[in-house]
ZAPA-744759 format. One record per residue: residue in three letters; y, x, z of N, C-alpha, C in turn. Coordinates in steps of 0.1 Angstrom, whole numbers. Layout:
% residues N
R type  n_yy  n_xx  n_zz ca_yy ca_xx ca_zz  c_yy  c_xx  c_zz
R  ALA     Y     X     Z     Y     X     Z     Y     X     Z
...
//
This chain:
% residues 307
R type  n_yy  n_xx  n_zz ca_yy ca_xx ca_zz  c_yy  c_xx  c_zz
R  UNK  -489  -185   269  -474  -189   268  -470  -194   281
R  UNK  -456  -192   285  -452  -190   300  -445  -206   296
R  UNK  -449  -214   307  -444  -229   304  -431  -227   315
R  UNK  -419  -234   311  -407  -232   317  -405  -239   327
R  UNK  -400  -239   338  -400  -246   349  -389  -254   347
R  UNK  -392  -266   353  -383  -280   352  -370  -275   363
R  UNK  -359  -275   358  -342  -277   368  -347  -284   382
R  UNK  -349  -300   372  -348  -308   382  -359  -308   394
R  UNK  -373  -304   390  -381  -305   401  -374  -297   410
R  UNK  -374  -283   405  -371  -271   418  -357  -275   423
R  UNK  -351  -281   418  -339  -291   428  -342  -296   436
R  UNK  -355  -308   434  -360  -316   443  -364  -315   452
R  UNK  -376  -304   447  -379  -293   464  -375  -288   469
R  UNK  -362  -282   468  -349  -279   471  -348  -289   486
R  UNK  -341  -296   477  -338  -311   492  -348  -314   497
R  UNK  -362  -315   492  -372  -326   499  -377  -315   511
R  UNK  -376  -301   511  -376  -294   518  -369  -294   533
R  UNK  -380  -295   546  -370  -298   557  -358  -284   562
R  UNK  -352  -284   557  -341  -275   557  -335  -277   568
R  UNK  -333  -291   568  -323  -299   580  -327  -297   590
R  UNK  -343  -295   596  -351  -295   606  -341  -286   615
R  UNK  -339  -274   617  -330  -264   622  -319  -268   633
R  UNK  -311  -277   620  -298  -285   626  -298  -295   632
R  UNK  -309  -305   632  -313  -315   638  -315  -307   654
R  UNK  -325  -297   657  -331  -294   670  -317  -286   679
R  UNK  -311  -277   670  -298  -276   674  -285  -286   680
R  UNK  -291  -297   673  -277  -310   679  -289  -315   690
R  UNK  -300  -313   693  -309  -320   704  -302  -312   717
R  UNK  -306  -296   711  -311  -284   722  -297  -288   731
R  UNK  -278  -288   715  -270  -289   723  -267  -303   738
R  UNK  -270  -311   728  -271  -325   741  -276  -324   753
R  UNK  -291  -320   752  -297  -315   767  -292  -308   772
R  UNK  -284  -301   768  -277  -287   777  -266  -294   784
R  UNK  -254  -301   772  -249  -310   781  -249  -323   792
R  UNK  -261  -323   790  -270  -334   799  -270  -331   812
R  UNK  -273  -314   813  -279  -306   825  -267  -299   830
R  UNK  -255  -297   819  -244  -290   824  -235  -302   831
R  UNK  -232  -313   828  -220  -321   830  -222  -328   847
R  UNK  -232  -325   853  -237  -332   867  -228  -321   873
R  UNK  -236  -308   874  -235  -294   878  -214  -294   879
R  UNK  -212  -291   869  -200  -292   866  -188  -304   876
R  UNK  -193  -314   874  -188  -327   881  -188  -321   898
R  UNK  -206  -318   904  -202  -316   914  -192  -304   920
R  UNK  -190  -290   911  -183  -280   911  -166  -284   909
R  UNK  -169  -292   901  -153  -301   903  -149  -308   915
R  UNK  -157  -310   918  -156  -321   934  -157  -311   947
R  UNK  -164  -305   944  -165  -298   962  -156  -281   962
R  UNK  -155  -280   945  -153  -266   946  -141  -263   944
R  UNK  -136  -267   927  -126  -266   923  -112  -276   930
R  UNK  -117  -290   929  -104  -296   936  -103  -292   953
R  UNK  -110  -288   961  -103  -285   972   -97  -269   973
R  UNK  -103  -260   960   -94  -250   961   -80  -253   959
R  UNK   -80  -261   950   -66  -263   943   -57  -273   953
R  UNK   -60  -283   960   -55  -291   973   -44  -276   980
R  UNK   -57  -264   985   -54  -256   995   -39  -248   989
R  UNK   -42  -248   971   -30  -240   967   -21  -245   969
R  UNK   -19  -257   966   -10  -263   962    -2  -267   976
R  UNK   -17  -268   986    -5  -276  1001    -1  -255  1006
R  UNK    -3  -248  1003     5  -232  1009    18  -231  1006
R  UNK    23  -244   989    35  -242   989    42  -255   994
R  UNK    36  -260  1003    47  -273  1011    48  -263  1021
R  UNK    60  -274  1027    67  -272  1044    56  -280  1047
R  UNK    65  -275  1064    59  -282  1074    71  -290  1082
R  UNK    68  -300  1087    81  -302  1099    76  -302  1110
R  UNK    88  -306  1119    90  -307  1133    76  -304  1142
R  UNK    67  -322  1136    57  -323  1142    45  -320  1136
R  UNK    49  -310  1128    33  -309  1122    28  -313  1112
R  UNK    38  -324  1107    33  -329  1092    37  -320  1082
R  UNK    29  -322  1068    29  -319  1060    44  -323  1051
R  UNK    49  -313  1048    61  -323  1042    62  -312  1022
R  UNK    59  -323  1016    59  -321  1000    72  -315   998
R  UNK    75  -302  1000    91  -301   991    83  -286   990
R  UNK    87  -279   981    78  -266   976    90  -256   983
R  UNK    83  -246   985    87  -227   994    77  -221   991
R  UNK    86  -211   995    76  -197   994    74  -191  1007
R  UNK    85  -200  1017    81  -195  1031    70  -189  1038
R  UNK    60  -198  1034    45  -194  1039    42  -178  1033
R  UNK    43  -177  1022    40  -162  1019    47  -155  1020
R  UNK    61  -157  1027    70  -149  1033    61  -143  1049
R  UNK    61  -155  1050    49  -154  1064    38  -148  1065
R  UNK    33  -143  1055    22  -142  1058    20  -127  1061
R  UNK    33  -118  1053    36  -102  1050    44  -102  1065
R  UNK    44  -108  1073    52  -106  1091    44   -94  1094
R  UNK    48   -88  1101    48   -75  1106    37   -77  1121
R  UNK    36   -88  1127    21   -90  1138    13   -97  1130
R  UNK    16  -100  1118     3  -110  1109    -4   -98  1102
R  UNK     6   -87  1103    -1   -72  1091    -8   -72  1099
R  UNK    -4   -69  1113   -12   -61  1122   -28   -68  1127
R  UNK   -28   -79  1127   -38   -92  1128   -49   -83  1116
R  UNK   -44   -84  1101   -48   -81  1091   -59   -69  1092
R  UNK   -48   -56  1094   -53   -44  1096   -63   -44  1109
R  UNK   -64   -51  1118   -76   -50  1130   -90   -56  1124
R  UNK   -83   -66  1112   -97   -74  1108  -101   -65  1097
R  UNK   -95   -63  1089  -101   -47  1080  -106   -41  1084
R  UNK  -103   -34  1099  -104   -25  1099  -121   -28  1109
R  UNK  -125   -37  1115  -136   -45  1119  -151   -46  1110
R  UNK  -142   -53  1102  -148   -52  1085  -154   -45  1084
R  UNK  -148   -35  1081  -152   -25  1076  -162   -14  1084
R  UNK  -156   -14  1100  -174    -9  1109  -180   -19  1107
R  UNK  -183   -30  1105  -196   -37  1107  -203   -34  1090
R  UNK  -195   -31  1082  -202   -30  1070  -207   -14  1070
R  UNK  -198    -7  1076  -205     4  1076  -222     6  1082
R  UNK  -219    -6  1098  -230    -1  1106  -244    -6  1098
R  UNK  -238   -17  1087  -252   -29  1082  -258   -21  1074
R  UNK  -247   -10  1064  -250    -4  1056  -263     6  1061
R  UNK  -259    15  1070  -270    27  1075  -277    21  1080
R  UNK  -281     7  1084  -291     4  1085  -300    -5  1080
R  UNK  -293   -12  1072  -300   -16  1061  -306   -14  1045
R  UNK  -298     6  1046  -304    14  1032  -319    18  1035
R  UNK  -321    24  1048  -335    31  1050  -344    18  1051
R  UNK  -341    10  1060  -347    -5  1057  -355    -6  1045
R  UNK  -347   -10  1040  -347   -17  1022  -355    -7  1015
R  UNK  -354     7  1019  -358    17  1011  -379    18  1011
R  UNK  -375    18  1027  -388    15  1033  -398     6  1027
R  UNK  -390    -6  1029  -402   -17  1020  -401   -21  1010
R  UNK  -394   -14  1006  -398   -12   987  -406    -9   983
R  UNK  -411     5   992  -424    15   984  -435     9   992
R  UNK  -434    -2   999  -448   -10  1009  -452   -18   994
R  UNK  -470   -22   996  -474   -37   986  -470   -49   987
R  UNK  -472   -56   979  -465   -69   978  -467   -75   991
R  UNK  -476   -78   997  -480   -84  1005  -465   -84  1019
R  UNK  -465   -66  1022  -457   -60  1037  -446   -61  1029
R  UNK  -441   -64  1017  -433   -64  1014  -424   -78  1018
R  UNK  -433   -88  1020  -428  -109  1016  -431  -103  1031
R  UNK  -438   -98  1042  -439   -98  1055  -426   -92  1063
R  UNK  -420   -84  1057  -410   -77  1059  -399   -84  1058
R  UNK  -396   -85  1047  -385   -99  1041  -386  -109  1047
R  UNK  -396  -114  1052  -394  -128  1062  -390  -132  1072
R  UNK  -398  -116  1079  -387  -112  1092  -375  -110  1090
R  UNK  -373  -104  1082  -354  -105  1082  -348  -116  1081
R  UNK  -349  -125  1071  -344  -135  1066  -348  -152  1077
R  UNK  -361  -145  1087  -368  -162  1096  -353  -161  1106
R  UNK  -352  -150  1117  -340  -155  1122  -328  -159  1120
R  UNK  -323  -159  1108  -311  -167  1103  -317  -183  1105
R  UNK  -326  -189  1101  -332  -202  1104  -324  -207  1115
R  UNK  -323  -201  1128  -316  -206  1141  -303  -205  1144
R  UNK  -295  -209  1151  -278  -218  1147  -276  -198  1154
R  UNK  -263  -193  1144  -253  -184  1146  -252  -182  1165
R  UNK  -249  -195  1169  -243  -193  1180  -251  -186  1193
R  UNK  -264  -194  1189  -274  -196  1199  -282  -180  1203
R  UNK  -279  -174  1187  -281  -156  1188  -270  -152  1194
R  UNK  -257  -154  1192  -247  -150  1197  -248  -148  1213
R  UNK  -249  -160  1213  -248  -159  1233  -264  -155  1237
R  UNK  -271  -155  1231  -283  -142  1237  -282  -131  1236
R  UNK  -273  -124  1230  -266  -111  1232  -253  -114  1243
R  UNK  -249  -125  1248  -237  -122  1259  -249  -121  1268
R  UNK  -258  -132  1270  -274  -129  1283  -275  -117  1285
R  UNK  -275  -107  1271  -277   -97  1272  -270   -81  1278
R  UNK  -258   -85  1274  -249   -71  1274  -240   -80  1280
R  UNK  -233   -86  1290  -223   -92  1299  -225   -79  1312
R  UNK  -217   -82  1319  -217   -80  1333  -226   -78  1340
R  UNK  -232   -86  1343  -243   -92  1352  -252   -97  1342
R  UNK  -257   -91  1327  -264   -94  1319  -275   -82  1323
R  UNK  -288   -88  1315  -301   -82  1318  -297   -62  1316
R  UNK  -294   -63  1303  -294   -44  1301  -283   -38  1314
R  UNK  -275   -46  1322  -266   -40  1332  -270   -39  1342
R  UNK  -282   -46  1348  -285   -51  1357  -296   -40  1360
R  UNK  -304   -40  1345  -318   -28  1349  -306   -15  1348
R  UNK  -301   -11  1345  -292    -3  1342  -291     5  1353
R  UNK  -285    -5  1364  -278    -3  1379  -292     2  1383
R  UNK  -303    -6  1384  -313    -6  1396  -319     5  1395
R  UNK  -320    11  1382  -327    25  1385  -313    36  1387
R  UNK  -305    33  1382  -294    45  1392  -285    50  1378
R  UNK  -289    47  1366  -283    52  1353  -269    51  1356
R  UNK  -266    41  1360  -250    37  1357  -248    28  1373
R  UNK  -234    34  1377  -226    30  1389  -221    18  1388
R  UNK  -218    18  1378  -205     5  1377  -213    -3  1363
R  UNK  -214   -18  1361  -215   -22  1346  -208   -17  1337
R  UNK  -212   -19  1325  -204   -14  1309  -199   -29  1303
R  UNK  -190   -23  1297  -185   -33  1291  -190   -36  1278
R  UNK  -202   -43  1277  -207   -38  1256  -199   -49  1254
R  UNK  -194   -67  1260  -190   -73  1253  -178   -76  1256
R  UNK  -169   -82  1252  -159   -94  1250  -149   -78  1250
R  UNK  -153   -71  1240  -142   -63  1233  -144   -60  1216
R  UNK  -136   -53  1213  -137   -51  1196  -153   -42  1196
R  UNK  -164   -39  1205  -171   -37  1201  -183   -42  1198
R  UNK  -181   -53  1208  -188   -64  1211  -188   -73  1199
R  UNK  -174   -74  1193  -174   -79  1183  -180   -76  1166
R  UNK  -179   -61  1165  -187   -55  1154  -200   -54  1158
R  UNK  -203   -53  1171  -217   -54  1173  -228   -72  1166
R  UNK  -216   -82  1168  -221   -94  1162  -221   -97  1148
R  UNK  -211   -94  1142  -209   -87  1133  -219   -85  1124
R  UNK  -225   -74  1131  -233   -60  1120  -248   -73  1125
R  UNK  -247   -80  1131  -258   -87  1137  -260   -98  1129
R  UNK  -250  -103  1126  -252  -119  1119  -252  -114  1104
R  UNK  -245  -104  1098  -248  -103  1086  -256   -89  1082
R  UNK  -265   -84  1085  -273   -72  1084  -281   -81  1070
R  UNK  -287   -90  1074  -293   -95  1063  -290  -102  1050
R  UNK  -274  -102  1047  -270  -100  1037  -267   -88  1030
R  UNK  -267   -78  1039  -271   -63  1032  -280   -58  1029
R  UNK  -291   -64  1037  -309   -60  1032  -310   -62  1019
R  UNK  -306   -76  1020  -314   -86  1005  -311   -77   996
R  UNK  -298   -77   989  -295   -70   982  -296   -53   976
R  UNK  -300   -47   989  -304   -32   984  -319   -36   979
R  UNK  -325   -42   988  -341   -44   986  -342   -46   974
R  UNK  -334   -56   968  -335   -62   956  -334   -49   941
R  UNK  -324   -45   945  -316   -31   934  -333   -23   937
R  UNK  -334   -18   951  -345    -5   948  -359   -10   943
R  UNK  -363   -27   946  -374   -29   941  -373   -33   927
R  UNK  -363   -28   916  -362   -33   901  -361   -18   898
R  UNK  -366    -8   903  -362     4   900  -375    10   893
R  UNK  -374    13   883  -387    16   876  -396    29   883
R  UNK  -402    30   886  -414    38   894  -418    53   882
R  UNK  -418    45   872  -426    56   862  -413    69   862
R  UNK  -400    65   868  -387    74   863  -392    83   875
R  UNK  -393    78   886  -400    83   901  -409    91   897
R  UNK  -421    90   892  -434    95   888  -431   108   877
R  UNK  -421   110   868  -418   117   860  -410   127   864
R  UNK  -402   126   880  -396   135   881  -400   143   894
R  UNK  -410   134   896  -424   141   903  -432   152   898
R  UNK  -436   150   887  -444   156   879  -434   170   871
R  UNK  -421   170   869  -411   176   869  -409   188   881
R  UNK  -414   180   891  -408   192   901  -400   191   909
R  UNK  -392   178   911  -383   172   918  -385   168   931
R  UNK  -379   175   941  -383   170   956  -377   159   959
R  UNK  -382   152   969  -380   137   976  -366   139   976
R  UNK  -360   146   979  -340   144   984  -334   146   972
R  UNK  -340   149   960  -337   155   945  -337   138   939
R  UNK  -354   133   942  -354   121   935  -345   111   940
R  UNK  -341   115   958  -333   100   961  -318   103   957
R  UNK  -313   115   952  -301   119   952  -297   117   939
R  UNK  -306   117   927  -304   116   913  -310   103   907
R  UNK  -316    98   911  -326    87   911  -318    69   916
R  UNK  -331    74   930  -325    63   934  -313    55   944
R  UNK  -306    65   948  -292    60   950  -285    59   937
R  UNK  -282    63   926  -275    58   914  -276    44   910
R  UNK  -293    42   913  -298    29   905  -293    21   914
R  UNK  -295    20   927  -289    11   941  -281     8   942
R  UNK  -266    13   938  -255    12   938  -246    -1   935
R  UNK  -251    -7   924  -253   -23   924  -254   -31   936
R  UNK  -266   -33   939  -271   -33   954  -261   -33   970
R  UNK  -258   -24   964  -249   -15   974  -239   -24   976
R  UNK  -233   -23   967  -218   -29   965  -212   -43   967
R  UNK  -230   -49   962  -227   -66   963  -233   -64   980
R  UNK  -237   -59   984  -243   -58   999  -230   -60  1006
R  UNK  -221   -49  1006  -208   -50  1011  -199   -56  1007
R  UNK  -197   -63   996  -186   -77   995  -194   -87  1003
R  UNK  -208   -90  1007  -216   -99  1013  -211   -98  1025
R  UNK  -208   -87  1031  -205   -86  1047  -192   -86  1050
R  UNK  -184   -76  1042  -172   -74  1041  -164   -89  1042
R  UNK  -166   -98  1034  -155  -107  1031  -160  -119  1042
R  UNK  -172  -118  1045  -174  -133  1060  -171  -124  1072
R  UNK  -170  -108  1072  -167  -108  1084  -150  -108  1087
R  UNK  -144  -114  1076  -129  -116  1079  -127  -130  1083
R  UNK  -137  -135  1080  -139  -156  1084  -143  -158  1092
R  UNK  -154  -150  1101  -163  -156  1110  -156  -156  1125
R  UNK  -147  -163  1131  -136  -168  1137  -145  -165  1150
R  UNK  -151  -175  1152  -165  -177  1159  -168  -165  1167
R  UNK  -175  -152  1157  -180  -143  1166  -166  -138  1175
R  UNK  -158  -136  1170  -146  -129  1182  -142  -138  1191
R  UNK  -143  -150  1193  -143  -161  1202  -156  -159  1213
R  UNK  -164  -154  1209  -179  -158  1219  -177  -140  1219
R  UNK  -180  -129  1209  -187  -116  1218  -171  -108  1220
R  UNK  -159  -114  1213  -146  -105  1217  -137  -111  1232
R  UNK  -144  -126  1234  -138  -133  1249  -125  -139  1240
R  UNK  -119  -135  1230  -103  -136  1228   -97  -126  1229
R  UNK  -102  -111  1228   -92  -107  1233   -91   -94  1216
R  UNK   -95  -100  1209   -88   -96  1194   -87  -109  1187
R  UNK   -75  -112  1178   -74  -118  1168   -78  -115  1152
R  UNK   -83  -121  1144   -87  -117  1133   -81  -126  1124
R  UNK   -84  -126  1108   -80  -133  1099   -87  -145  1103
R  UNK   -93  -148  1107  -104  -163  1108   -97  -167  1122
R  UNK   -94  -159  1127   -86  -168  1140   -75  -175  1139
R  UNK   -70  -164  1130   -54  -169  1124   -52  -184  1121
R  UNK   -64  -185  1107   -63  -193  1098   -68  -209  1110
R  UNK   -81  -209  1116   -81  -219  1123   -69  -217  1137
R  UNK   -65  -213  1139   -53  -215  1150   -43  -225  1143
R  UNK   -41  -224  1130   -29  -228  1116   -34  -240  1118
R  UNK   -49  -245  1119   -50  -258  1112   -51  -262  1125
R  UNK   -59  -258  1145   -59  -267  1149   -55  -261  1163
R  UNK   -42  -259  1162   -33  -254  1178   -17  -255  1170
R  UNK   -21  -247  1159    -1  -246  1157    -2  -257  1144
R  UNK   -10  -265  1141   -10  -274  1134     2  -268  1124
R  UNK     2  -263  1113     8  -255  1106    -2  -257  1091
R  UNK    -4  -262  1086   -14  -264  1076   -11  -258  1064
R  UNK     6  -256  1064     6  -247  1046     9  -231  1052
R  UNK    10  -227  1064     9  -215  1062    -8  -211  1063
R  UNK   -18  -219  1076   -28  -214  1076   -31  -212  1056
R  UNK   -30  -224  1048   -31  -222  1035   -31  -212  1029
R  UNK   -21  -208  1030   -13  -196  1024   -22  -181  1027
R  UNK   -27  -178  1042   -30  -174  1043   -46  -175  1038
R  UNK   -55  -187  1037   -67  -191  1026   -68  -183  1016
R  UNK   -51  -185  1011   -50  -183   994   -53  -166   993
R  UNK   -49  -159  1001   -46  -147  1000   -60  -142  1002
R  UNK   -69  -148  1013   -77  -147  1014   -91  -145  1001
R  UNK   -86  -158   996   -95  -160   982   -92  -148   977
R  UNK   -78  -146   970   -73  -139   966   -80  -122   963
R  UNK   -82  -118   981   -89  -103   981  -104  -104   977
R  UNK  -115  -116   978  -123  -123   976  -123  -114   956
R  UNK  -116  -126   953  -118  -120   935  -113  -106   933
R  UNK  -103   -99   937  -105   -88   935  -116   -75   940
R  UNK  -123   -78   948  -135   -72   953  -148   -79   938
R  UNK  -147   -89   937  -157   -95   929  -152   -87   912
R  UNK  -143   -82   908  -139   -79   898  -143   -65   896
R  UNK  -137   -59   911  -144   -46   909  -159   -40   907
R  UNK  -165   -56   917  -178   -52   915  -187   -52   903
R  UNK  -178   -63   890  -184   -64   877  -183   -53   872
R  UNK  -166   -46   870  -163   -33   864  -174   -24   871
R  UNK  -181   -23   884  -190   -11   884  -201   -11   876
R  UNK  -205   -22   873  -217   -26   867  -225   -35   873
R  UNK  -222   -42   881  -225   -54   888  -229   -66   882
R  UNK  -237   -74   887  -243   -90   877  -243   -95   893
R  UNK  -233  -106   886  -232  -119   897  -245  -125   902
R  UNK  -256  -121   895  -272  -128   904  -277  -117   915
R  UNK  -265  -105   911  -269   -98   927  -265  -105   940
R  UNK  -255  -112   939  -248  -120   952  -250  -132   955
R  UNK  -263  -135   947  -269  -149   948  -282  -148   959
//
């Protein structure tokens, strides 16, 4: 005879049952999270967010007479910024830009490509080398390339003595001098990044279209330049967008004698003391900044490429 089961026990086990356990570790997990998130956040608030918003906000003050800041809102500054020698400023630094990203590029795809297919070991050996000379201050490379390629610098000098060349060359204190620092100071934010894309590239896809029949210019054509392309892209927003900032290099390898978006903007804050247009032009700056970063998601891009 089948004895009936009691309502009330299998209620009781019901409740006595830790059910709750779940929701308890969920209100822990959430706490700690915001434990770990609200520092992070604070300082992002502090260093990141409120002085972007300072910069917006002072691009729509004047200026007067002497340079002060004066609170009454315009659009002047972004009137200013579309001036016809400010385009032109623009377009030289684009256009700068853009050979130095080309030159980092061709030489940092075969690079990267190279020591991917090395072992771990020539691999962290390789990478180190790229990455130890950044250790030492911008400048201090800089002007060992003026030692180098000046006037009366070492490569002009052997140059003369064996008979090559009559007269010195000019390698510096022109716009080539300038992409040449350029392609120099940031080559190694082009490395990282391809290295990165071609060493997550599965080998066995390699190995299968080996075995297929597929020649080396087949596998890099179908293969592995598709997968790199990531890589690629965050490579050149990496170079692309500091070499419109880096004020510095056209001051030391251009002499002065190009202006760029980074000259502009510090000339704004410390000769024409002008502080909401240099702003203004910040903003716009930022501005090309996210749309480059937008495109690079729509390609298929992950923001820990550009980390």
């Amino acid at each position: 005879m089948e004895i009936p089961k009691n309502d009330f026990s299998t209620k009781f086990k019901k409740h006595t049952t830790p059910t709750n356990q779940p929701a308890h570790n969920s209100i822990s997990e959430k706490i700690s999270k915001w434990i770990q998130i609200i520092p992070i956040s604070l300082w992002m608030m502090l260093l990141v967010v409120i002085p972007l918003m300072y910069v917006l906000v002072m691009s729509f003050m004047s200026r007067n007479y002497y340079g002060g800041i004066v609170y009454k809102f315009t659009l002047n500054n972004y009137v200013q910024v579309f001036n016809w020698q400010n385009l032109k400023i623009y377009g030289q630094s684009i256009w700068i830009g853009l050979m130095s990203t080309i030159i980092c590029l061709l030489i940092a795809y075969p690079f990267a490509l190279f020591t991917a297919q090395k072992g771990p070991i020539a691999k962290m050996i390789m990478i180190t080398l790229v990455i130890v000379p950044s250790v030492s201050n911008s400048l201090v490379r800089l002007f060992s390339w003026i030692t180098l390629l000046r006037r009366t610098g070492v490569i002009n000098t052997i140059l003369e003595k064996i008979g090559f060349i009559k007269q010195p060359l000019a390698l510096v204190y022109n716009t080539g001098g300038i992409v040449l620092g350029m392609s120099y100071l940031l080559l190694m934010f082009m490395i990282i990044p391809i290295f990165n894309s071609l060493d997550r590239i599965d080998h066995d896809l390699i190995e299968a279209a080996e075995d297929l029949g597929a020649s080396k210019w087949k596998i890099l054509q179908e293969i592995v330049i598709p997968l790199s392309m990531p890589g690629v892209f965050a490579g050149c927003i990496m170079v692309f967008i500091p070499s419109l900032g880096y004020f510095f290099v056209s001051d030391v390898m251009g002499g002065g004698t190009s202006i760029m978006m980074g000259n502009l903007i510090e000339n704004q804050f410390q000769v024409s003391r002008n502080w909401p247009f240099g702003a203004a032009i910040s903003v716009m700056l930022i501005v090309l900044t996210m749309i480059l970063l937008v495109l690079f998601q729509r390609r298929g891009g992950k923001m820990d490429d550009l980390g």
